[in-house]
ZADREN-625388 format. One record per atom (N, C-alpha, C): x, y, z. Coordinates in steps of 0.05 Angstrom, whole numbers, plus 5000, padded with zeros to 4 digits. Example, Ala and Ser with C-alpha at 12.3 -4.5 7.8 and 13.67 -1.06 7.14 Angstrom:
526448865156/524649105156/526449345156/525749555142/527349795143/525850015157/
//
This chain:
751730485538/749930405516/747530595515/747430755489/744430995488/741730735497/739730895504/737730825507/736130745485/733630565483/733330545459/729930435465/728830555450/725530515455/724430305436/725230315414/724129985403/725329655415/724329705442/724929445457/723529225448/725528985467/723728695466/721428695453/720328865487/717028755482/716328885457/716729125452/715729215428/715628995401/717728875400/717528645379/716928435383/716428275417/714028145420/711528155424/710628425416/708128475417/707128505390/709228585378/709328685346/707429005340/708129045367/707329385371/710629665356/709429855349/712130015339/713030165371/711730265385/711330445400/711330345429/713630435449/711830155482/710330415492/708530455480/705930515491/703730355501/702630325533/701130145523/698730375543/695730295535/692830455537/692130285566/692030475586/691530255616/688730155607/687729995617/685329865611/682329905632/681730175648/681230335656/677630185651/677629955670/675029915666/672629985680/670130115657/668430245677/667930515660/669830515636/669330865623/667930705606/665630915596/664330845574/665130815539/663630655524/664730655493/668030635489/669130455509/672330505502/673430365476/671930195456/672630075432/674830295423/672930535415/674630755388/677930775401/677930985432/680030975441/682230695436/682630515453/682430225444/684630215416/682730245394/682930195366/685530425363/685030715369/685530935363/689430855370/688930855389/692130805410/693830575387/692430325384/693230115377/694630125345/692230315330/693030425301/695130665306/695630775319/697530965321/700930845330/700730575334/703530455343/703130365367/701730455385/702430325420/699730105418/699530065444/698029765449/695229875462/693329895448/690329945464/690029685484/688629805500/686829555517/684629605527/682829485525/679729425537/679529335564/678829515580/677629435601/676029255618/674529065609/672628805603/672228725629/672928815656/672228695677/669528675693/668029005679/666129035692/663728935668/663928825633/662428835616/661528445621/659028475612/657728215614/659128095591/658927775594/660827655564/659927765543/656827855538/656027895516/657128155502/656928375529/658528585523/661328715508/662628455524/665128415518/665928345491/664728175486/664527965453/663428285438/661728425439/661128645420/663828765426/664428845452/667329095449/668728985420/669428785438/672128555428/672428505391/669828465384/669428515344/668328775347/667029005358/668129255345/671829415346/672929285360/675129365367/676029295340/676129025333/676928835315/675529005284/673129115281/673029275266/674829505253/675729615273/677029865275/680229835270/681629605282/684329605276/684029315273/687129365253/687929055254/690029055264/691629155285/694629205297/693229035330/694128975332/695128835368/693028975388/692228905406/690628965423/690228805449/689928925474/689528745497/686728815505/686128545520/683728615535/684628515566/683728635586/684528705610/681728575631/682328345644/680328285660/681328265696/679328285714/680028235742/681127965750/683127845751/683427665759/681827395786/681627645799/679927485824/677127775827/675727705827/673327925824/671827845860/672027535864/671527535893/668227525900/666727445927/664327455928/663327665939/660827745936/659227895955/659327865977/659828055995/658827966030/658028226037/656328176057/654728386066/654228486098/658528426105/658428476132/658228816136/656628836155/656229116167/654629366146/652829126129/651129326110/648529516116/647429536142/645729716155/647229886160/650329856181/651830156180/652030286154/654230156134/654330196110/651430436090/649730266098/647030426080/645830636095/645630646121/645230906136/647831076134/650131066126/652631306114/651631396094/650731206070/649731316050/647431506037/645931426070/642131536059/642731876053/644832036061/645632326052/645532396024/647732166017/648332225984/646132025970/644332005977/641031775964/639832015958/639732145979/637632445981/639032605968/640732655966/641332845951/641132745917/641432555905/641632555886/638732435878/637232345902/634932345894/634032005885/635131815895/635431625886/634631365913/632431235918/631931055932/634930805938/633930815975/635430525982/635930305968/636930105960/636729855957/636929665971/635629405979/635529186000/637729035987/638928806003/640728746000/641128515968/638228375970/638128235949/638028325925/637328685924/638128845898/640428825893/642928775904/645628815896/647128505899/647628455870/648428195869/651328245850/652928145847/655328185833/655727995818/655327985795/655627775778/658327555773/658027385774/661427225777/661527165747/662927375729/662927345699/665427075694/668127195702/669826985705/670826895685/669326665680/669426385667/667726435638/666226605643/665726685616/666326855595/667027145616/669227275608/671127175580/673326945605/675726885596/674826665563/672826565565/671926405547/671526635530/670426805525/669726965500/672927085489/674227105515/677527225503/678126965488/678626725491/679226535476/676926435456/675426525453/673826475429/673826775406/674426925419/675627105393/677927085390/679427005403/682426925402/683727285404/683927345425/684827625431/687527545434/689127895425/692627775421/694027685448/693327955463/693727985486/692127965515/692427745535/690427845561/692327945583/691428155598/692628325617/690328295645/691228165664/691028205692/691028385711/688528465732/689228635749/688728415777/689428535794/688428355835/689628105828/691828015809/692827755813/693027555786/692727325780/694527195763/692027045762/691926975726/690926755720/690326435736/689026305730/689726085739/691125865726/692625725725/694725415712/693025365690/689925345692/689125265669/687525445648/687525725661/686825935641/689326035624/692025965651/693726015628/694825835602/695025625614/694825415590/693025455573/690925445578/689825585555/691025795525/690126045548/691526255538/693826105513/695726035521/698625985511/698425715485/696025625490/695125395465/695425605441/693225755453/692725975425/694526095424/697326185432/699326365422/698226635438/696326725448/695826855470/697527005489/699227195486/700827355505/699127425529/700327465552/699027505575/700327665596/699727835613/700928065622/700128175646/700628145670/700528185697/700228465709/698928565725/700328805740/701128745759/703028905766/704228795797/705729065810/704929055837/705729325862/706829305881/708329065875/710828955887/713228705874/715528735877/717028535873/716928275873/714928215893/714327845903/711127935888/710228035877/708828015859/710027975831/710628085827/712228105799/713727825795/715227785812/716727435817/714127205804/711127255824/710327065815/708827155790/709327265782/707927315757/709627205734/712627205740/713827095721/714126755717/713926745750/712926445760/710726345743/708726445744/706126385730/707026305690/708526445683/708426465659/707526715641/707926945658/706427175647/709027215624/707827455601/710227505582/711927685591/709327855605/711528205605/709328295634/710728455650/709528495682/709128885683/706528945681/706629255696/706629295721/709129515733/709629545755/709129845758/706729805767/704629965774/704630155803/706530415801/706830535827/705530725833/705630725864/703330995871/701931215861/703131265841/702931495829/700231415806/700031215797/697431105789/694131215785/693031255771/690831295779/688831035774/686631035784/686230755794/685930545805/684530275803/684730205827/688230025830/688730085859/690629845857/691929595843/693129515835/693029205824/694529055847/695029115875/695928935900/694028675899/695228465890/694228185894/692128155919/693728225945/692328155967/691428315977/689728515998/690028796005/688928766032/688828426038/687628346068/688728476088/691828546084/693528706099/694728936102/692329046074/694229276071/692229436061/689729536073/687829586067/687929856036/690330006040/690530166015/691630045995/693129775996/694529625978/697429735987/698429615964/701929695968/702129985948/703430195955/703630435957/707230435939/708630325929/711530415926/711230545898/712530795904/712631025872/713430855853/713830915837/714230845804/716830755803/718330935806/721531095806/722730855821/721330805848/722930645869/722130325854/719930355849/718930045836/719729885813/718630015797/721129965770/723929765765/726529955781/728329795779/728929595791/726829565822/728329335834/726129045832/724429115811/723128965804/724128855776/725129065761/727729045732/730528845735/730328815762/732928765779/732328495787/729928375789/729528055796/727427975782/726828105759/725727915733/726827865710/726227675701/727527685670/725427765640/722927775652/721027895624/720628145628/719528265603/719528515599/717828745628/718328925633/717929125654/715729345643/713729345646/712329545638/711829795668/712530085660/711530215681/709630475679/708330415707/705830525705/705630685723/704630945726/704231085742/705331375742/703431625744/704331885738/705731985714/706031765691/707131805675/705531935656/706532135637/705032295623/706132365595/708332405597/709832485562/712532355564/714232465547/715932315526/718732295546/718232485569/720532485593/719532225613/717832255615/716531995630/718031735624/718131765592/717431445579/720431475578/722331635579/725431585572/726031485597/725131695623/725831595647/725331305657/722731175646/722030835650/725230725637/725130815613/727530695601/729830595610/730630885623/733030875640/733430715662/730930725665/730130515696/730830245691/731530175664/731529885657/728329765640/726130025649/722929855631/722929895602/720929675587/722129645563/718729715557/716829955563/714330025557/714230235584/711530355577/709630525592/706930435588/705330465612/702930425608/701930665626/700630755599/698531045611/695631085608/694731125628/691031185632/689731455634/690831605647/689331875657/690432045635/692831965621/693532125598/691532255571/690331905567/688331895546/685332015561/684332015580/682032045592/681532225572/682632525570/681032805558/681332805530/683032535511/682632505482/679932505468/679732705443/677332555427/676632325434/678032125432/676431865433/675031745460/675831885482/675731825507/672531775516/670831635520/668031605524/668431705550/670531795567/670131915601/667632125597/666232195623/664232295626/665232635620/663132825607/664733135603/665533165635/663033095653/664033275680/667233185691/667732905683/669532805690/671332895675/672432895651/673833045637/674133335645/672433375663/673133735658/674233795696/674233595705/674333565740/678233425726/678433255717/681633255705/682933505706/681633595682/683333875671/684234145693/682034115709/681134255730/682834195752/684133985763/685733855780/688333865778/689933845792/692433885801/694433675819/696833675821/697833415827/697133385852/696233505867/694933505894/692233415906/690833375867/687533325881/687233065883/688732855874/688332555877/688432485910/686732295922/687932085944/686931855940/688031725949/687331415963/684431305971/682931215965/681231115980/680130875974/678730755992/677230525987/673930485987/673230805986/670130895990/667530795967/668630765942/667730675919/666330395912/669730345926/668629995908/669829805938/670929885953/672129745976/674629605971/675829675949/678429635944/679829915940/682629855948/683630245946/684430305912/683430425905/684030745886/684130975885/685431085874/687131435872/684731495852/683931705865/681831925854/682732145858/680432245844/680132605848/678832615880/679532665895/678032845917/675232935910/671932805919/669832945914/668632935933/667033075943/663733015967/663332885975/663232615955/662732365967/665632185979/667632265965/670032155989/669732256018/670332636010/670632686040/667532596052/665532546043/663632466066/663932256069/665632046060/666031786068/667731676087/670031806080/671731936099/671931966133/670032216128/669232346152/667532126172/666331926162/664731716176/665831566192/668231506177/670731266195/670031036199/667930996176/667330706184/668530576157/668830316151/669530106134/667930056111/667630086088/666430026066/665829656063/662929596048/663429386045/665629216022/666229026033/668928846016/667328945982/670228995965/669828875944/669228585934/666828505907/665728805902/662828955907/661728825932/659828925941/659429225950/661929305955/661129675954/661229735932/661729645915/663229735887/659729725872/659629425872/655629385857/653929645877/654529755905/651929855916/652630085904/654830265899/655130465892/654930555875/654430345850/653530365824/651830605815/649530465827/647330685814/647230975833/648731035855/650231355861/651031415836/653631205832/654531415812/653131485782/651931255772/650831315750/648231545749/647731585770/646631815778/646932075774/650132155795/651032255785/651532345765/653432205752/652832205713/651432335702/648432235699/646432305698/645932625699/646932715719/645532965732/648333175732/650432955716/652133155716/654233265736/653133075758/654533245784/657432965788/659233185784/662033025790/663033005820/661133155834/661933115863/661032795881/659832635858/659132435879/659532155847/661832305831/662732025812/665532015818/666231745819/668931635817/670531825795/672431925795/673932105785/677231945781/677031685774/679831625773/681531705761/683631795773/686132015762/688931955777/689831885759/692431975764/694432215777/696232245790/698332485796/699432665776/699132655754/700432825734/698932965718/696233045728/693733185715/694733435706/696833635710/697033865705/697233795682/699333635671/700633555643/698133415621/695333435631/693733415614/693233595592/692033485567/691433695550/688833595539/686933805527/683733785523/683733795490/682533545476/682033475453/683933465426/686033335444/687633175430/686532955412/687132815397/686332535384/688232445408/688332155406/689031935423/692131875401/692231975377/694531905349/695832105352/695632325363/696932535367/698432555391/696932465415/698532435437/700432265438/700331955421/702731915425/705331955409/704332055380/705932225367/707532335380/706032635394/707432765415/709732595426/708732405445/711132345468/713032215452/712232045434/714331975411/715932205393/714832465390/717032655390/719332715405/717432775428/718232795454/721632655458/720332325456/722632175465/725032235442/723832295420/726732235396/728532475410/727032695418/729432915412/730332915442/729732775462/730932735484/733132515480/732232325464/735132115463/737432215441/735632465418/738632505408/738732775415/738832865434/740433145448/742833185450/
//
């Protein structure tokens, strides 16, 4: 039987394209992008985990400005409390990259992490958004009931099999199976045990997660063009979901330094770490990993490293210097290209795929 890219989900999403826009929260101005993806056939999504409700509610009707096609918004499932074990080690690692960028200590009661949550999810059901997409785990019984009053599609990541199970358990529609190759943070439910999260490639993940679900398969990770998205296919997935692809688009609000540390990179500059935010993500390799690194000590739990590190990086930013900003990137950076529209790239891979399935 040929392969065939206008899947399921595609007509339960009532998307043309299984494209879908990772939801990459934390880049700036992501509405246009968002809109851009979503009007072009595949599925934009908003990032919303790190934006206050109020924030969110502006993304959410400018988005709604911009297109009227399908759209997800993407929140943390469990975001978790502050703790502030071993935060004197922790802030004496840091006093290097303070001074260097020129930026005062903070005491502990400066860094508080907001528990949006519940409000969040309330503003997704009061604009009535099409789609909500999960990262660190699954709704709860009564957010998803919710959800599902309104006709609300809902959409999991998952970096393992017995993730993926309960996601279909839960009621999710359609599950991304999200492999190493990823840029970003993790979506491993638990990571109590696994301090980098679960690690299985794409390639390996995919089918045997295709193989004990019955809703749609989205895959994620290192994927980049129209060979990518045939290969998911083949795998049995009925979508792609790509992030580091769009980063260097017109529409992309990523930072220039960051955009230009992408282009600049190679499938070799990403690793692992948990230096940022205290949960593991695949970055670019910068100064501030390897000096984090090099310490050997433990970051505080997400998302208390994540709130202290804040204003480093926005600093950074600031000053331009990409050696001490989160650089989330994916494995397939070579295959980037610089000032594309976001309508063009998936054009592209949708070229891409036609003349690979009729060869």
């Amino acid at each position: 039987m040929p392969i065939q890219w206008n899947t399921d989900f595609c007509k339960q999403i009532q998307i043309r394209y299984p494209i879908i826009l990772a939801p990459m929260a934390g880049i700036a101005n992501m509405p246009p992008l968002v809109a851009a993806v979503s009007n072009a056939g595949g599925l934009g999504t908003l990032g919303g985990a790190y934006m206050s409700p109020e924030q969110l509610r502006q993304a959410i009707q400018e988005i709604k400005q911009l297109t009227d096609a399908p759209f997800a918004v993407n929140l943390f499932a469990h975001m978790g409390s502050d703790r502030y074990e071993g935060w004197e080690e922790v802030l004496q690692q840091l006093q290097p990259v303070q001074q260097a960028l020129d930026i005062a200590a903070p005491s502990p009661d400066q860094i508080r992490t907001p528990d949006d949550l519940e409000a969040q999810f309330a503003v997704l059901l009061e604009e009535k958004v099409p789609i909500i997409s999960t990262t660190f785990g699954l709704l709860s019984s009564s957010h998803m009931e919710q959800a599902r009053s309104l006709g609300i599609k809902v959409i999991c990541t998952a970096t393992t099999v017995e993730e993926a199970i309960q996601a279909e358990q839960s009621g999710c529609d359609a599950v991304v199976a999200q492999g190493s190759e990823a840029g970003g943070h993790r979506g491993t439910f638990d990571t109590s045990n696994r301090p980098l999260g679960s690690n299985v490639g794409t390639m390996a993940l995919v089918p045997q997660i295709v193989d004990l679900v019955s809703i749609p398969v989205l895959a994620a990770g290192g994927i980049m063009d129209g060979r990518g998205l045939v290969a998911s296919l083949a795998l049995g997935a009925q979508g792609v979901q790509l992030g580091t692809r769009f980063l260097t688009s017109v529409e992309s609000g990523a930072h220039p330094a960051y955009k230009q540390a992408l282009l600049s990179s190679t499938e070799d500059s990403t690793v692992m770490t948990t230096a940022f935010s205290g949960r593991p993500a695949r970055g670019i390799q910068n100064e501030f990993i390897r000096h984090w690194h090099a310490t050997g000590i433990q970051p505080l739990a997400f998302p208390t490293q994540n709130t202290l590190t804040r204003e480093l990086r926005n600093a950074a930013a600031r000053q331009n210097n990409a050696e001490y900003m989160a650089l989330w990137a994916g494995q397939g950076t070579r295959l980037l290209t610089d000032g594309q529209s976001a309508a063009d790239i998936v054009q592209e891979i949708m070229t891409q795929v036609e003349a690979l399935l009729h060869d």
